[in-house]
C-alpha positions in Angstrom: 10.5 -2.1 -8.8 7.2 -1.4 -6.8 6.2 2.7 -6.7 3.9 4.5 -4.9 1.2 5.8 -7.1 0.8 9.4 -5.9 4.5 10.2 -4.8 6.2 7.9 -7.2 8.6 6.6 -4.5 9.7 3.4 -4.5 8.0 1.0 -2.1 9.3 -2.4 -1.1 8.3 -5.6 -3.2 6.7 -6.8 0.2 4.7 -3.7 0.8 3.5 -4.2 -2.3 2.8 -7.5 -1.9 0.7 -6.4 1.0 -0.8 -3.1 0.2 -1.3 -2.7 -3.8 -4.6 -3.1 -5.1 -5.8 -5.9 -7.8 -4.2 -4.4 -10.3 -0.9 -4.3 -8.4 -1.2 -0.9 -7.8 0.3 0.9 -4.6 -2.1 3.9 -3.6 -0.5 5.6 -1.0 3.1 4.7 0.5 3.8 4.9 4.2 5.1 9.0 3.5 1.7 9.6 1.6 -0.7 8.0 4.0 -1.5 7.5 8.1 -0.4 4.6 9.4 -4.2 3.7 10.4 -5.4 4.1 6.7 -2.7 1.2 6.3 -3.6 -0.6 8.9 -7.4 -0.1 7.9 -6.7 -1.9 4.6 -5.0 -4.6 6.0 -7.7 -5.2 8.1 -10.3 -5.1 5.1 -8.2 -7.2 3.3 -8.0 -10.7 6.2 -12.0 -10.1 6.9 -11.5 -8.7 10.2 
């Protein structure tokens, strides 16, 4: 089960999919972090 890694909340396995870092870590969940810092990594992460 996916967790966020500063609230230790659990996270969906498709946020994590989506969001965790190379080492399938989840930084921030939705409830820890803006919705623009989300979106911001999503974007860094398709080359946009």
């Amino acid at each position: 089960m996916a967790r966020c890694n500063h609230c230790n909340s659990h996270v969906s396995d498709r946020f994590a999919r989506v969001f965790a870092d190379e080492h399938d870590r989840v930084l921030a969940c939705p409830d820890c972090s803006a919705n623009a810092g989300i979106a911001e990594s999503a974007r860094k992460r398709t080359g946009d």
